[in-house]
N, C-alpha and C positions, 0 to 999 in steps of 0.2 A: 369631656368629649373633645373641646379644640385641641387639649394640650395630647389627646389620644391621634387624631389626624395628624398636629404639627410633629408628631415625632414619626409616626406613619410616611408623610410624606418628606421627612429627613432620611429615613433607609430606601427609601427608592430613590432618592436622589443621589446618595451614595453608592447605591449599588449600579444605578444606571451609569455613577463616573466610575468607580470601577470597573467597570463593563466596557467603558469605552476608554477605561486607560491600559487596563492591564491585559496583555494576549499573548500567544503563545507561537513562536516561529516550531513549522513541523521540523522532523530532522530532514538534512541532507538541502536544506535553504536558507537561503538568508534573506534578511530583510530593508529593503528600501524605505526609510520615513519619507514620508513629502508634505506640507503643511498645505491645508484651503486656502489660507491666506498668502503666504509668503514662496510657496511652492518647496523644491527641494534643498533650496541655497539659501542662505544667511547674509550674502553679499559677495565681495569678493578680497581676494589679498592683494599684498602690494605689487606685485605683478599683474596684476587684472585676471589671476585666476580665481573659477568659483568657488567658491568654498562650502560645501554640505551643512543641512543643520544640525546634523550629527553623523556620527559613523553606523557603518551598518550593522543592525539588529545580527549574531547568531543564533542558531536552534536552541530553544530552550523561551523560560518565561521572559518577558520583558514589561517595560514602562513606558509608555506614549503624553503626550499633553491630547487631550479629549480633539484637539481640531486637527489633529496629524492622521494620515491612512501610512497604511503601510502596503510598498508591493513584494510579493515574493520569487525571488530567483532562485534555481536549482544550483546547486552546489557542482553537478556532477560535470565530470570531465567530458569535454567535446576534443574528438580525436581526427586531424586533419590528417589523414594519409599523403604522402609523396610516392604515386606509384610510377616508375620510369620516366620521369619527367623530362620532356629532348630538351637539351641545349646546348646550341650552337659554340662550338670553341674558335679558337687560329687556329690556322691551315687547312679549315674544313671540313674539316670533325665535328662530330657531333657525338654526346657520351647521356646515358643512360642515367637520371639523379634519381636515388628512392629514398626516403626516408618519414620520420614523422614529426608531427608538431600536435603536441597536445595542453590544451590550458582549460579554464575557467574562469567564471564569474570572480570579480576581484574583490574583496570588501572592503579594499581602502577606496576604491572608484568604484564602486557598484554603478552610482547614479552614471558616468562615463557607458556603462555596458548597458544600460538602458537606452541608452541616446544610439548607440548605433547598431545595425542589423545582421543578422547572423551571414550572411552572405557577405555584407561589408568588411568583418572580419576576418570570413575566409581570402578574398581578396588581398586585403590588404596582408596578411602573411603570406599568400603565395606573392605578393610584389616587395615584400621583404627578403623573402628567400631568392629571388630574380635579382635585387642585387646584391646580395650576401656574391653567388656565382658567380656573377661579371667581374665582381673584383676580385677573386681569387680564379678563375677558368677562363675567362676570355683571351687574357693576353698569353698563354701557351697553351700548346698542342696538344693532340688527344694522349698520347702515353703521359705527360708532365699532369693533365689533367686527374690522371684515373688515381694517382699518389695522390693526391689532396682531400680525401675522405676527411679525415679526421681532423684536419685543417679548417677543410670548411661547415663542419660537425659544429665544432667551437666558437666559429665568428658567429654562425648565426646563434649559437646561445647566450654568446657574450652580446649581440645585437638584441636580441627581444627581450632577456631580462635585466640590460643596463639601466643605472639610473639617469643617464645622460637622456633627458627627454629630446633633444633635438640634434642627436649623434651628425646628423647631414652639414648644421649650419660648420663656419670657420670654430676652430678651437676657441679664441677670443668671447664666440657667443653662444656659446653652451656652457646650460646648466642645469640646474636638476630643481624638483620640484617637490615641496613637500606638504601633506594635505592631512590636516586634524594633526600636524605633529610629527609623522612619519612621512619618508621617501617615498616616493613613488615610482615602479621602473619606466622604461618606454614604453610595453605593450599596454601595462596600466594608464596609463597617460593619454597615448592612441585608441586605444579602442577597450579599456575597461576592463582586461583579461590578464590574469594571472597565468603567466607560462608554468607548465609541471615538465617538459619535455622537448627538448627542439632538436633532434639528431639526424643525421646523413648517416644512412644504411650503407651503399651502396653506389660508386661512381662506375657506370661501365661502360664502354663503346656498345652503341647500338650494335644490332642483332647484324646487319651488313657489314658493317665496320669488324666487327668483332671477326667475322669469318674471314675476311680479308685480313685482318691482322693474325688469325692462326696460320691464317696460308702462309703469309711472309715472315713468321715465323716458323713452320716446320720446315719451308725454302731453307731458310739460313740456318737450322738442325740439318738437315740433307748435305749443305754447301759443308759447315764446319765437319760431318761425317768424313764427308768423299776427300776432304781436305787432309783429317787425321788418318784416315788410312792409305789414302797414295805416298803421304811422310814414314809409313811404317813400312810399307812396302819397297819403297827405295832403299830405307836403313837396312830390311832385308837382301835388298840386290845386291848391296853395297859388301855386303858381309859375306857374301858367296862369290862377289867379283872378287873380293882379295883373295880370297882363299884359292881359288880359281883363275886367275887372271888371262887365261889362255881363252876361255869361253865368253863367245859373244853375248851382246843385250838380251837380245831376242832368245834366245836359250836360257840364259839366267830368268829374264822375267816367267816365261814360260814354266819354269818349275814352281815357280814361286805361287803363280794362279793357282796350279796342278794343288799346294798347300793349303790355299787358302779355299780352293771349289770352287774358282771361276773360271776355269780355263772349258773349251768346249770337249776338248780331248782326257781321257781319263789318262792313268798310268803308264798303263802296257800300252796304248799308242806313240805316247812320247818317247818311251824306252830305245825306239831305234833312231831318233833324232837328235838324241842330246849325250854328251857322254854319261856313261854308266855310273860314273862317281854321283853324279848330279839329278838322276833320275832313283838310284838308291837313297840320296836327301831327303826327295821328295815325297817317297813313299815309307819314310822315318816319321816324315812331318804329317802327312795322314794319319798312320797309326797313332802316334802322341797325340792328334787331336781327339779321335774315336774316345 
């Protein structure tokens, strides 16, 4: 009977450490250890950085020591939108920034992504992206600005997912940081998150700006028009004065409107002001446009 209890109370003993070693991360999470005793960290490295007591659990079965809990984060991607975001350039301007940033929970720094808050996060990427801009848009103007899409597309990807943890300090004091074995980039480091995504859609002059910028461009389509065709219209003059040298400006230009349909006077008005050679031109150069 004791040796029937003692084995009795061997399989619940094991099934209760079973039970409390072996569990199961659901899909689409992962899993944070952190011990009763010692908490999430082991200690730290030779830098004074913490060190994990292990890496983080993925979805599927896993193995625990009985005093460890485990917490679970979602795997799934959190999507910072950049909807027309104003920023201020030189000379005055101000241009239109859209784009997105999309990351996740990181499982080389989980326990990092636990330590800071969803909002802290956001924060701190839109003041990443604030100065990704200043360094490449503040020092030139709004047209110089609206070229730099894809310029500054790249800094800020090369910025969030470098492994330069402390891109800011001098070249001399940057280094990079490596945790259970592997690197770790910046945004992992700051705030625990794995970038999938850091792009600029879209640089454009605000909606004022913008309209005053088509004005002063369809100004200077107007200007380069009236420019090429008063040059065309002299080469015309020019080519009836030879031919003609006897007949004044004002009679030559006058046919020439008469050709082109800007004169107020139609044909058969002009006909008895101008010689006949020159008003039969004119009514050559009608018909061939008809």
């Amino acid at each position: 009977m004791d040796n029937v209890l003692f084995i009795l109370a061997l399989v619940v003993f094991f099934a209760g450490l079973a039970y409390s070693c072996i569990f199961k991360i659901p899909d689409i999470y992962y899993g944070l250890p952190s011990s009763l005793f010692g908490g999430r960290f082991r200690g730290v490295d030779s830098n004074g950085n913490s060190v994990p007591i292990r890496a983080a659990y993925t979805e599927g079965l896993g193995f625990k020591l009985p005093w460890w809990t485990i917490t679970l984060a979602s795997k799934d991607p959190v999507t910072k939108e950049i909807k027309k975001k104003k920023f201020q350039v030189a000379e005055g301007g101000t241009v239109l920034v859209s784009g997105v940033i999309q990351y996740r929970p990181s499982i080389k720094m989980l326990y990092r992504f636990e330590e800071v808050a969803d909002q802290t996060i956001s924060d701190g990427l839109e003041s990443e992206l604030n100065q990704i801009l200043g360094i490449h848009l503040l020092g030139g103007g709004m047209e110089e600005a609206i070229t730099k899409r894809a310029a500054v597309s790249q800094a800020l990807w090369d910025k969030l997912t470098g492994e330069i943890i402390n891109p800011n300090d001098p070249p001399e004091k940057q280094k990079t940081r490596i945790v259970l074995g592997k690197k770790v980039s910046y945004t992992e480091n700051s705030y625990g998150v794995e970038i999938l995504k850091a792009s600029i859609d879209t640089i454009d002059p605000d909606e004022e700006l913008q309209k005053a910028r088509d004005a002063k461009q369809r100004e200077q389509y107007e200007k380069e028009s009236q420019s090429t065709e008063w040059k065309h219209l002299r080469e015309r003059m020019a080519e009836i004065k030879n031919d003609f040298p006897e007949l004044r400006d004002k009679e030559v230009l006058e046919a020439v409107q008469v050709w082109q349909k800007q004169a107020t006077k139609n044909i058969q008005e002009i006909k008895g002001e101008i010689p006949a050679v020159v008003a039969s031109m004119a009514s050559s150069f009608l018909r061939g446009k008809k």
